[in-house]
C-alpha positions in Angstrom: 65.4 106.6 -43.4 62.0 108.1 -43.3 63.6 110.6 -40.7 66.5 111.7 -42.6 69.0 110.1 -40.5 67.8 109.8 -37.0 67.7 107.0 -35.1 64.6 104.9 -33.1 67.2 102.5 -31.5 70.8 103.9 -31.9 71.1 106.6 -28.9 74.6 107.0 -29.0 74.3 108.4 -32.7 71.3 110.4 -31.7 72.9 112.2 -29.4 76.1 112.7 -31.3 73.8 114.2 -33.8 72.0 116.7 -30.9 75.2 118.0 -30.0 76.7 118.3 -34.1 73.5 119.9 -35.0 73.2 122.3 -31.9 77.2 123.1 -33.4 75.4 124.0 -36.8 72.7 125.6 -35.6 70.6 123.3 -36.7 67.4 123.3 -34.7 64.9 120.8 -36.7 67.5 118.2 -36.1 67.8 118.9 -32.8 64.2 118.4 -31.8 63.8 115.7 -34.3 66.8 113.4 -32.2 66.0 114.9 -28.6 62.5 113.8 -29.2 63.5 110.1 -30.3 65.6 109.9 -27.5 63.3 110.8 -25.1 60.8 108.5 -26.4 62.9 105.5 -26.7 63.5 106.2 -22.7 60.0 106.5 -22.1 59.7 103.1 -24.3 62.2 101.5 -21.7 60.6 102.5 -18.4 57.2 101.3 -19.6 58.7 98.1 -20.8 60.3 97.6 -17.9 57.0 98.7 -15.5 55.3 96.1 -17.5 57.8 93.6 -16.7 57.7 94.5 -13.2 53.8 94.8 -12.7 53.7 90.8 -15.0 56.6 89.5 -11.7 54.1 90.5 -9.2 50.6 89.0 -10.5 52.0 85.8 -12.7 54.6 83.1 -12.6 58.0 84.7 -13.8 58.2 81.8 -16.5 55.5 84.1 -18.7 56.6 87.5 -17.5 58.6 87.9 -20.7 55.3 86.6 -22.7 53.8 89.5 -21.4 56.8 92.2 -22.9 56.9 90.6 -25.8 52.8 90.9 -26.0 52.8 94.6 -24.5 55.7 95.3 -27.8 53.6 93.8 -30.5 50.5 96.4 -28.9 52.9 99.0 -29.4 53.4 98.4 -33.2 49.8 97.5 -33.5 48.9 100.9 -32.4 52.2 102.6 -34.7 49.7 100.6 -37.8 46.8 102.5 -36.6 48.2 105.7 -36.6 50.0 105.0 -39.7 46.4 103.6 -41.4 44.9 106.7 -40.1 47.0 109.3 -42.0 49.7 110.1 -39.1 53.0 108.8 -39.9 55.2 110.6 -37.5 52.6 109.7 -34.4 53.0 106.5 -36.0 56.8 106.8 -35.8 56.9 107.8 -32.3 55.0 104.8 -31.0 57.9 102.4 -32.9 60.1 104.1 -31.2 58.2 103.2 -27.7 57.8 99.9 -29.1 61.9 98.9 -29.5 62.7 100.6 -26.0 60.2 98.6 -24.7 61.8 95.5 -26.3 65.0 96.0 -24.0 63.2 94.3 -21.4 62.5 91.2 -22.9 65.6 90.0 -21.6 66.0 91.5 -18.1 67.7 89.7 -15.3 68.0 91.1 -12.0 67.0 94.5 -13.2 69.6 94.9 -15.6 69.7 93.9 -19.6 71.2 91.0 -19.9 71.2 90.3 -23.6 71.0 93.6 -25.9 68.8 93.8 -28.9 68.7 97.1 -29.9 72.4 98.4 -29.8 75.5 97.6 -31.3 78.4 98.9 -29.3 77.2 96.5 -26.0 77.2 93.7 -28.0 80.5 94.1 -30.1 82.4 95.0 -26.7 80.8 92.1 -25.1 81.8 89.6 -28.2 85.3 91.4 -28.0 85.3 90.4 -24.4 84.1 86.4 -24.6 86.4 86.2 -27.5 89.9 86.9 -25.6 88.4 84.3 -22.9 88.1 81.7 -25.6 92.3 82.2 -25.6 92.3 81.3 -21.6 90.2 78.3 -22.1 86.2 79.9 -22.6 83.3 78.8 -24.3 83.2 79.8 -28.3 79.4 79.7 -27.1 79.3 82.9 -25.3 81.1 84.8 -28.4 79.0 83.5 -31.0 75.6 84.4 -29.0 76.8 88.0 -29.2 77.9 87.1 -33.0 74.0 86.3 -33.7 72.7 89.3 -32.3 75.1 91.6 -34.4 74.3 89.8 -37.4 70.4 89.5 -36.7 70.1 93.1 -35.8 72.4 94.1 -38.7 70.3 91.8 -41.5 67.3 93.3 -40.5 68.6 96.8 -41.0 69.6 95.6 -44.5 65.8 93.9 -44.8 64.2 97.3 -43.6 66.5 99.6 -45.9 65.0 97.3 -49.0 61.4 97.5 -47.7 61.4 101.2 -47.0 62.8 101.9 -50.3 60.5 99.8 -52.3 57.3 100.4 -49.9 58.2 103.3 -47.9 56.4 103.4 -44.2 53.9 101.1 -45.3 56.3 98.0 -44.1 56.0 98.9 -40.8 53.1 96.6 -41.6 55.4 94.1 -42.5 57.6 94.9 -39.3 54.4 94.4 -37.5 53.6 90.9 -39.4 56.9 89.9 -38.3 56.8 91.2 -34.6 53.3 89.4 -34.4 54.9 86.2 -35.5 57.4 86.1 -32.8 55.0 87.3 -30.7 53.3 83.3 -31.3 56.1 81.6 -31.4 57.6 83.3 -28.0 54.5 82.7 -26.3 53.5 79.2 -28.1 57.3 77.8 -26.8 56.8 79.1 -23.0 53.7 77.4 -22.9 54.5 74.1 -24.3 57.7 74.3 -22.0 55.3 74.7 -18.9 53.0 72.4 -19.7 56.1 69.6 -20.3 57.3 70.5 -16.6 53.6 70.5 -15.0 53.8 67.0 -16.9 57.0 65.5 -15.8 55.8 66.7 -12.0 52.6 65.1 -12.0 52.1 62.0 -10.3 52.7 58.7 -12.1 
């Protein structure tokens, strides 16, 4: 909302709106959605360096502790800027912040669970729920289910807060991202220890 229509996460409607507004002759717009294009890419390659630095130094069962960390930095420094005075500075580093979030789940070098786009995971539901007719899990459907709804309630959530707080709830945002953040890295650990646990000798 706070830029007029652009997007931080949707790149298919981003570029549709480059190549509409290049149409119209309408330069501003085409900056404004080249640039958030460019750095949600730049937001996925260092989320994904990250990852790959984390696999070489620490055991892969806290390599996505580490994304999920190196995201919530990301919005921590979008608050500074923001607290300082420089919203769109502020802006940009969201938008480094959710392309880095792609790599949270990474498997084999690919995505294998999207968080940030719609059309993956509505062709993916699409496609578990025809194998539910030839016998597949309703499991695999409904995970994609979640994710629509999740990323589609928060959309609703951050409509409200903008309106009512305006880019001041990217504090909130941050709050929340911080919080999951805890709980990510709280859950891995108490999984590890339970496994270091059940190896030990009785």
């Amino acid at each position: 909302m706070f830029l007029g229509g652009v997007f931080l996460s949707f790149m298919s409607g981003n570029v549709t709106r480059i190549a509409a507004s290049s149409a119209t002759g309408d330069w501003a717009t085409v900056q404004l959605a080249a640039t958030c294009v460019v750095l949600f890419l730049l937001g996925v390659m260092e989320g994904a360096l990250v990852r790959r630095l984390a696999a070489r130094r620490i055991p892969i069962a806290f390599v996505k502790n580490v994304v999920v960390i190196n995201m919530a930095l990301l919005f921590t420094i979008a608050c500074v800027f923001l607290a300082a005075g420089m919203p769109h500075i502020a802006v940009g580093f969201v938008s480094l912040g959710i392309g880095s979030m792609n790599s949270i789940f990474e498997r084999k070098g690919e995505v294998s669970l999207a968080l940030t786009y719609m059309t993956g995971t509505m062709v993916k539901m699409g496609q578990r729920l025809v194998d539910t007719l030839f016998g597949g899990s309703h499991a695999a459907w409904l995970q994609h289910f979640l994710i629509a709804s999740a990323l589609g309630s928060g959309a609703l959530v951050g409509g409200f807060s903008y309106k009512w707080w305006g880019l001041n709830s990217l504090y909130i945002a941050t709050g929340l991202v911080y919080a999951m953040t805890i709980f990510t890295v709280t859950w891995r650990l108490r999984d590890h220890v339970r496994v270091i646990s059940r190896q030990a000798p009785r």
